[in-house]
C-alpha beads as a LAMMPS data file, in Angstrom:
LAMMPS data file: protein, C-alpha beads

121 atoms
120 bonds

1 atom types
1 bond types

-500.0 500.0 xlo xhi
-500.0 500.0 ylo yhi
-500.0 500.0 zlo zhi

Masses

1 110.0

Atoms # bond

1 1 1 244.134 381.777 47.834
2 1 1 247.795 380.557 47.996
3 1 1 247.397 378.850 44.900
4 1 1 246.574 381.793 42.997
5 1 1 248.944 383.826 44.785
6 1 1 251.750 381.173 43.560
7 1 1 250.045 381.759 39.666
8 1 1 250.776 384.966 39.779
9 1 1 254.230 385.171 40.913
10 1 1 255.676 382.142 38.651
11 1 1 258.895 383.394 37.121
12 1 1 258.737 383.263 32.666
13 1 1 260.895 383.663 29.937
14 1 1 260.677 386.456 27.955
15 1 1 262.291 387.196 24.471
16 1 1 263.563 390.645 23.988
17 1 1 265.652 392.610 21.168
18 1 1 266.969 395.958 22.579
19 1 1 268.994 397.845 20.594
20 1 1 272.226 399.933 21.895
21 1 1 273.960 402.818 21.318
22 1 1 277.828 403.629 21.502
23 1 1 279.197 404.375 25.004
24 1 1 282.883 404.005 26.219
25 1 1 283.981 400.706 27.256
26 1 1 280.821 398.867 25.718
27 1 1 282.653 395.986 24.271
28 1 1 281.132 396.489 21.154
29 1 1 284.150 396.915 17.664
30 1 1 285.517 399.943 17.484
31 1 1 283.726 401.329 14.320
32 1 1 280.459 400.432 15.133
33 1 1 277.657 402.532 15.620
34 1 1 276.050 400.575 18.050
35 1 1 274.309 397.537 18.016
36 1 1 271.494 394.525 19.056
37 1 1 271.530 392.012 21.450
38 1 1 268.329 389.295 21.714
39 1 1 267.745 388.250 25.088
40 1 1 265.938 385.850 27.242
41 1 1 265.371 387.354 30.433
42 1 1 263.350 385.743 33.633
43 1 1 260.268 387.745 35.282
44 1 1 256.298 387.520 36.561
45 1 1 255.879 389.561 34.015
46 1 1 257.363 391.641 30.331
47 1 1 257.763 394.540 32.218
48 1 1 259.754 393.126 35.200
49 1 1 261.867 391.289 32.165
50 1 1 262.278 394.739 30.708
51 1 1 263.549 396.480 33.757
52 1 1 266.001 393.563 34.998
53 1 1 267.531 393.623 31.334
54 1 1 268.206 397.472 31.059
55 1 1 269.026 397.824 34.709
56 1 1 272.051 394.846 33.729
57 1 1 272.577 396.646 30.655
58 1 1 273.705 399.756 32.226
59 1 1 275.803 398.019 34.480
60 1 1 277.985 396.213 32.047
61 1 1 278.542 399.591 30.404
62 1 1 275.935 399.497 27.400
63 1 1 273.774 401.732 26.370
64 1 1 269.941 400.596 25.805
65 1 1 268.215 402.192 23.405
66 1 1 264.813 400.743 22.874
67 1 1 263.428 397.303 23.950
68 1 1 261.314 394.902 21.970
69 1 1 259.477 392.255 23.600
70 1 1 258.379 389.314 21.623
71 1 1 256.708 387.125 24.558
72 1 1 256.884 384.466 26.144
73 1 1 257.965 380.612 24.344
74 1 1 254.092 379.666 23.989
75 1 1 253.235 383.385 22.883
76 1 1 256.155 382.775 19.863
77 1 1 255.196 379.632 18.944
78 1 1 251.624 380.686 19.266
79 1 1 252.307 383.718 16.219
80 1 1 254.146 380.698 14.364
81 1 1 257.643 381.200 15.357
82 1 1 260.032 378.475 15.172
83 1 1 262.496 377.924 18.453
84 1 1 265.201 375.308 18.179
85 1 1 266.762 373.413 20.436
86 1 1 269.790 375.791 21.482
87 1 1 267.051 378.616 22.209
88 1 1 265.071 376.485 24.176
89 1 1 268.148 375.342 26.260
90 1 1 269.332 378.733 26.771
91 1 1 265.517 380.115 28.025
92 1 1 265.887 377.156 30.104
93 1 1 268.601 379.024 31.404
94 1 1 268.021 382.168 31.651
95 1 1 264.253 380.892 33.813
96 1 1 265.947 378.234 35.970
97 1 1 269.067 380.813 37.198
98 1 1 266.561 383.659 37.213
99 1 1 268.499 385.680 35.080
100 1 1 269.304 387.385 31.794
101 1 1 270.952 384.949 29.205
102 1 1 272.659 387.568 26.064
103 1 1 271.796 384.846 23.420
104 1 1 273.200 387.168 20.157
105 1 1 274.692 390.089 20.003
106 1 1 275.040 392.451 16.564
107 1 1 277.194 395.217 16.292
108 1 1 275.740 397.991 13.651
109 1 1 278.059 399.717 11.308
110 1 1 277.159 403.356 9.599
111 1 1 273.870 403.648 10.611
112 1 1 272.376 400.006 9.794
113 1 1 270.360 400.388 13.269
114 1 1 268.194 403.269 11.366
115 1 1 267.080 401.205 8.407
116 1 1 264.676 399.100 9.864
117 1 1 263.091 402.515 11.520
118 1 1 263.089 404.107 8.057
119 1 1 261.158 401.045 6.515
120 1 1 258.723 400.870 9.216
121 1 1 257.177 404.602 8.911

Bonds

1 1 1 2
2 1 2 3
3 1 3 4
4 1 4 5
5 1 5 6
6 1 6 7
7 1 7 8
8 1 8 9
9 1 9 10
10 1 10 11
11 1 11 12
12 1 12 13
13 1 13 14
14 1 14 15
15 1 15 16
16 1 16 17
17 1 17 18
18 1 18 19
19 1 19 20
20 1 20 21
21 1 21 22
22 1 22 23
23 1 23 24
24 1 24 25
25 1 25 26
26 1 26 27
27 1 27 28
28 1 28 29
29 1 29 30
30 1 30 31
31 1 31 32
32 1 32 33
33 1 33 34
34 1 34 35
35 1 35 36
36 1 36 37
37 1 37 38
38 1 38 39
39 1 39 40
40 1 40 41
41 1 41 42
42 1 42 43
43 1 43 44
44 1 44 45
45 1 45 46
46 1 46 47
47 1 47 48
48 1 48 49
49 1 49 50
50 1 50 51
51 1 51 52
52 1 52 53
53 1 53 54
54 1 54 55
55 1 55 56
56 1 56 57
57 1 57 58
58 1 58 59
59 1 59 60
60 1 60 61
61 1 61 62
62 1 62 63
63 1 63 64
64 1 64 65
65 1 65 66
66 1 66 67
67 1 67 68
68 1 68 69
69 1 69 70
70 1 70 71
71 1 71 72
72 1 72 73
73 1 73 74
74 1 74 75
75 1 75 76
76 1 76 77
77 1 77 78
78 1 78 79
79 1 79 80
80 1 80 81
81 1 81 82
82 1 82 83
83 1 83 84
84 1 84 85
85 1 85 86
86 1 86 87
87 1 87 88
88 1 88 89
89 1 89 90
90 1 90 91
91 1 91 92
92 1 92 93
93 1 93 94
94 1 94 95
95 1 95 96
96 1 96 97
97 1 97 98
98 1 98 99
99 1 99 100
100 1 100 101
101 1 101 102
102 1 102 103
103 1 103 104
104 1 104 105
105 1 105 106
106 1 106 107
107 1 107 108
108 1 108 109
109 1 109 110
110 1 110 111
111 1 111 112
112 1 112 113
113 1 113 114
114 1 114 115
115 1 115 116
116 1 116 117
117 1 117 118
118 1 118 119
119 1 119 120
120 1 120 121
């Protein structure tokens, strides 16, 4: 029972884009619109990744948007994704601190954050 109890609570790394919006003292250049940062955050789970990230987020004065989750390292390389050496050091990171690791960040100038939307639908 202890074993599956320790299963279940083993900390991942999860990959997540989440998009922000403007808000004062974000950091991000003056002119932009807002922006994207990809992410490696720790949890038992995507949702728990989700949360931590947002709730950090907020506190360093962004603004999250919308959150994509792309999985965990074998669920990427499982849907053929390549990860290089620098990502894998940095998930490294981000699971043995237990944290959330800002890996990129893209600011978005007149409205660049909408195209993708538009395409989509």
């Amino acid at each position: 029972m202890t074993t599956e109890k320790k299963k279940k609570n083993r900390q991942q790394v999860y990959t997540l884009l989440v998009q922000v919006g403007r808000k004062d003292g974000d950091g991000l250049p003056e002119e932009a619109t807002g922006g994207a940062l990809m992410i490696y955050a720790s949890g038992v789970d995507e949702a728990e990744a989700v949360r931590e990230t947002v709730a950090i987020l907020k506190q360093a004065d962004l603004n999250p948007l919308d959150v994509t989750g792309y999985g965990t390292i074998e669920e990427r390389e499982a849907q053929g994704h390549e990860i290089d050496g620098q990502e894998r050091a940095l998930m490294q990171r981000a699971l043995d601190e237990n944290s959330v690791v800002v890996a990129q960040m893209t600011p978005f100038f007149h409205g660049e954050e909408s195209e993708s939307e538009q395409t989509e639908h």
